[in-house]
N, C-alpha and C positions, 0 to 999 in steps of 0.2 A: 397438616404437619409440616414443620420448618425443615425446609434442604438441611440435610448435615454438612459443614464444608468439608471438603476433604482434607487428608492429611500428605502434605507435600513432602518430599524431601530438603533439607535444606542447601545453602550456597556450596557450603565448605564439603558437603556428602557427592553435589553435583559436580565441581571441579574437581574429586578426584575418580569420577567416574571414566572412564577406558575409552567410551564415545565422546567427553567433552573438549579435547583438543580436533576432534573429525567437524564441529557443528557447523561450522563456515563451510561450505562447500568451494573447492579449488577450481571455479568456473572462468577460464581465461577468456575473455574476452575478443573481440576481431579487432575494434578498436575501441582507445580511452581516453580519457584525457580531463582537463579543466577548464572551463570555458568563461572568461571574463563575460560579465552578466550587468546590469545594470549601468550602463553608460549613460548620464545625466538624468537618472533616477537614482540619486544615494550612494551608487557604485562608484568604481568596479567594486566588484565581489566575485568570486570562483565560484563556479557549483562543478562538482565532480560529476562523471558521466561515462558509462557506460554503452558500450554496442555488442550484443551478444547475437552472431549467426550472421549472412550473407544472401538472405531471401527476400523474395518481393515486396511481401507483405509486412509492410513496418509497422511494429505495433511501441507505444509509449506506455508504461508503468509508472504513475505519480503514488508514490506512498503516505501514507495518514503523518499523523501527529508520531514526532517521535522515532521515526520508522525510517531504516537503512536502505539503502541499494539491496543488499542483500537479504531483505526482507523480501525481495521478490525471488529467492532462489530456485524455488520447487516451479514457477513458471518460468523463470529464466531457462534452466535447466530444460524443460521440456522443446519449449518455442526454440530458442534461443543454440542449443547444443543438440539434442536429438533431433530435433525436427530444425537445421541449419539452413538448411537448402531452401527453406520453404517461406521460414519467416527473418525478420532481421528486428532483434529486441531493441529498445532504447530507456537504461534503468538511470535514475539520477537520486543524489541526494539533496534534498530540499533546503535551502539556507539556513543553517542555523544545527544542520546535524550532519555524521559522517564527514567527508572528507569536503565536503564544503565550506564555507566562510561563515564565520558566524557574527554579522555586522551588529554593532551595536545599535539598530536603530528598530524601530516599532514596525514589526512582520504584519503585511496582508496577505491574504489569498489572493488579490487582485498583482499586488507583485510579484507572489510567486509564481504566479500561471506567467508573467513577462519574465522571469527568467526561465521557466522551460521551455520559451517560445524564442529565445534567444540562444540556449542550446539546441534546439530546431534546426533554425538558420546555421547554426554553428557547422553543426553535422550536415547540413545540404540536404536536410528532408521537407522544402517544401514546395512539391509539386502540389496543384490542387486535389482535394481526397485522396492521399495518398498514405493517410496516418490512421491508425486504429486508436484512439485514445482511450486508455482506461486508469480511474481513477478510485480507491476504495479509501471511505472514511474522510479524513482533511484529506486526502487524494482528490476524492471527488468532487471537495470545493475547490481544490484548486484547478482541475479538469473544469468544471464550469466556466469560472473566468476564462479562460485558455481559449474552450470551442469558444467564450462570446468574443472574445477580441481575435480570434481568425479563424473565426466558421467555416472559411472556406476549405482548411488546410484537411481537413478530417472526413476521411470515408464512412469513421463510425463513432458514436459517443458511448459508452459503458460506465455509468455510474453507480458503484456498489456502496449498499450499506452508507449513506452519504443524505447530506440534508442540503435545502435552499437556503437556511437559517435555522437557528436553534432555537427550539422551545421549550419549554418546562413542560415535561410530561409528568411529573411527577407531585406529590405534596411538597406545602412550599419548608416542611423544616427537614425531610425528607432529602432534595436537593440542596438545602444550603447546608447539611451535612457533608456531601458528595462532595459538595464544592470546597467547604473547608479541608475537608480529607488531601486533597490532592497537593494542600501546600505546608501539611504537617509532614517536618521530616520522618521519615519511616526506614527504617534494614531494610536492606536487597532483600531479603525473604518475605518480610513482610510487602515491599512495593510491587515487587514482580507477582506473588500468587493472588492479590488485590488487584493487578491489573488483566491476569491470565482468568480469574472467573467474571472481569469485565465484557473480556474478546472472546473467550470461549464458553460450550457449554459444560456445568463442571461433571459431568458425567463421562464427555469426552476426556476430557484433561487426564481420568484416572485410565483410561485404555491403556494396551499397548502400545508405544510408538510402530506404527503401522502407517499412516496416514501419507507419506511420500514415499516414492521410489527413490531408495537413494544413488548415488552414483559409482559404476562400477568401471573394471578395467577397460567395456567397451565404450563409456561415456567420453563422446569426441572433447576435445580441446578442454579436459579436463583434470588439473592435475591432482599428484595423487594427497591424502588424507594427509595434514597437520599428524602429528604423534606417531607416525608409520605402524597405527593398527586396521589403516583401511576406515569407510568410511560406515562405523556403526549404529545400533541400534541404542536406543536410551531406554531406560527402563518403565517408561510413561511417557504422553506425547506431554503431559505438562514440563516433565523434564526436559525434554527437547526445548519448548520453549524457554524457559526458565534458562538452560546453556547459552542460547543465543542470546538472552537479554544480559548476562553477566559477564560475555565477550562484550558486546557492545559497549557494558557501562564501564567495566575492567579496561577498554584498551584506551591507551592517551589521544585524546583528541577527538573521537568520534559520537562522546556524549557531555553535554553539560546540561547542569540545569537550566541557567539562562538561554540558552537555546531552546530545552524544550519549554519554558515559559513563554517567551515570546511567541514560539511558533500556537502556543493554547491561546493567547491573543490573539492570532490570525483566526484562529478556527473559530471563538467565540463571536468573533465578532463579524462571521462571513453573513454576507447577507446579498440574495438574490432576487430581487422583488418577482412579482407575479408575471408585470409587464417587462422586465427584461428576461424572466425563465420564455414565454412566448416570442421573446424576439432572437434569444438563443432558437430556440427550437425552428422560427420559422428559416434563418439562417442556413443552422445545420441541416434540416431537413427531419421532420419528425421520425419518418423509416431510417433514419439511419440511427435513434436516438436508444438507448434500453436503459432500464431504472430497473436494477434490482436490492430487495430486502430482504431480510430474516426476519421473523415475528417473534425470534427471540431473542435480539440484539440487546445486550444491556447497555452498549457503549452509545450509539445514537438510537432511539427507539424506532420502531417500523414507522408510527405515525409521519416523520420527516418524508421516511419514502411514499407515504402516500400525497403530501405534499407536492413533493416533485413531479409525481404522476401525475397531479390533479390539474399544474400548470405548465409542464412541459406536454403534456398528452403523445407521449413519445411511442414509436411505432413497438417496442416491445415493454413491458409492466410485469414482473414477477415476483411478487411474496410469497418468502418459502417459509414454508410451515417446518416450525421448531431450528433455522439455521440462526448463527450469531452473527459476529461482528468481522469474523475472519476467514470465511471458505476460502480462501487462497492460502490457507494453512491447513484446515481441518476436514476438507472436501476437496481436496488438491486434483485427485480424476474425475472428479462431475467438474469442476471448476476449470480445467484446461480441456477439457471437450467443451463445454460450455463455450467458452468462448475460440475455440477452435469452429464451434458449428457457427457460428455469429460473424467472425471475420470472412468465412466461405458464403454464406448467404449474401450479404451484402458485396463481394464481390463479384458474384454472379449476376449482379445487376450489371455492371459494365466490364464483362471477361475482356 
């Protein structure tokens, strides 16, 4: 029997909801800034950047296709603000979205891993392994290029939900469906709940919003909620999502299409052959490497991460049985233990 989709709320029902001015969370930063990028590669260009907390353990957040700074919030938040002392975040926005530059010229993953490696330098984080890099989705390709062009810089590689290259997993009229879908204009209603049962499962989507803590009086260097009703609950985690994406696309500047097109040409077109995943890996050091997947990701299918395993052979390999495309939304406390238990492991190799 065929999944029923579910029945969403719509744009105009969500913006006048009580929590949609709270969805941005007021996460100040320790420091900020814009960092000219591409110096005799195409540039300059800006990429915006974040530093959230003042602890040893630096860790970098590269975001997918599409995907803001503050799409890392519910991590930001935890590393970054509750746990300050302990870790020091590094969030950016990828060329071509948020508060970054959106050049007119043909996006790779191989550039954009040299402008995160140029905000690196920027920030003065490059002692050798002194970086936790994690990447989900086009994160993760561009985390690849990144550890390959300076393996040294990284104590740990974490590549979620993410591919070497992309294959057709699917029937081929099946996929050129998919594919035509993505460049017929579509309503915010229709593009967001199209893309939220991509990322999520839709079973989740109809919960409660439950799935983050959100921020309260005692959340350090936090300011207070957008709409001064504090920072609420949505009436489904699809809602939540859906608010952020309508901020995003609602505010001037931080979404175009041609941004996010270009940046789907970096992605489709990433590719990391066999013999360079093994010379990344011999590099970085296979223990310090992890791959993990959902076996129910609709956005990139598991089969990519078994790829990755198959030629990185990296010291950690994890397929989870029934997660998507997004645990860093929808598994937010297995997902920040997770990799809280991962940056302590490997740093107990050289306390």
């Amino acid at each position: 029997m065929a999944t029923k989709t579910p029945v969403f709320p719509s744009a105009e029902e969500t913006m006048k909801h009580p929590s949609y001015p709270s969805v941005i969370w007021n996460l100040e930063p320790d420091r900020k800034g814009k960092c000219p990028v591409a110096q005799g590669r195409g540039g300059p260009l800006n990429i915006a950047w974040e530093i959230h907390g003042h602890g040893p353990s630096k860790i970098i957040f590269i975001m997918g296709l599409a995907g803001l700074k503050t799409s890392w919030q519910r991590q930001t938040k935890h590393f970054g603000h509750d746990n300050a002392a302990r870790y020091s975040v590094l969030i950016l926005d990828n060329r071509g979205m948020g508060e970054s530059d959106v050049p007119y010229v043909r996006y790779t993953t191989s550039a954009m891993a040299l402008d995160a490696l140029d905000v690196l330098t920027h920030v003065g984080w490059s002692a050798p392994r002194s970086v936790h890099l994690f990447g989900i989705s086009m994160g993760g390709m561009i985390a690849q290029e990144l550890a390959f062009a300076a393996p040294s810089l990284f104590a740990s590689l974490t590549l979620l939900c993410t591919a070497p290259w992309i294959e057709n997993t699917k029937p081929l009229l099946e996929n050129l469906r998919e594919r035509a879908s993505m460049l017929i204009p579509k309503t915010a209603d229709r593009s967001i709940a199209d893309t939220s049962l991509k990322l999520f499962p839709a079973d989740w989507l109809v919960m409660p919003d439950e799935a983050a803590e959100l921020p309260n009086d005692a959340t350090p260097r936090c300011g207070p909620a957008d709409g001064g009703e504090g920072y609420g609950r949505f009436d489904s985690n699809f809602q939540r999502f859906q608010a952020q994406e309508l901020v995003k696309r609602s505010t001037p500047g931080l979404f175009s299409i041609r941004g996010f097109l270009q940046q789907l040409v970096a992605a489709g077109w990433h590719h990391k052959s066999p013999a360079q995943l093994r010379q990344l890996a011999d590099a970085v050091g296979r223990d310090r490497i992890a791959v993990l997947h959902g076996t129910d990701d609709n956005m990139i299918d598991v089969h990519h991460g078994r790829l990755l395993a198959k030629h990185l052979e990296p010291g950690v390999v994890e397929f989870i049985d029934g997660m998507g495309h997004a645990p860093i939304m929808d598994r937010v406390p297995w997902m920040n233990r997770w990799l809280a238990d991962r940056i302590a492991t490997v740093e107990s190799w050289n306390p």
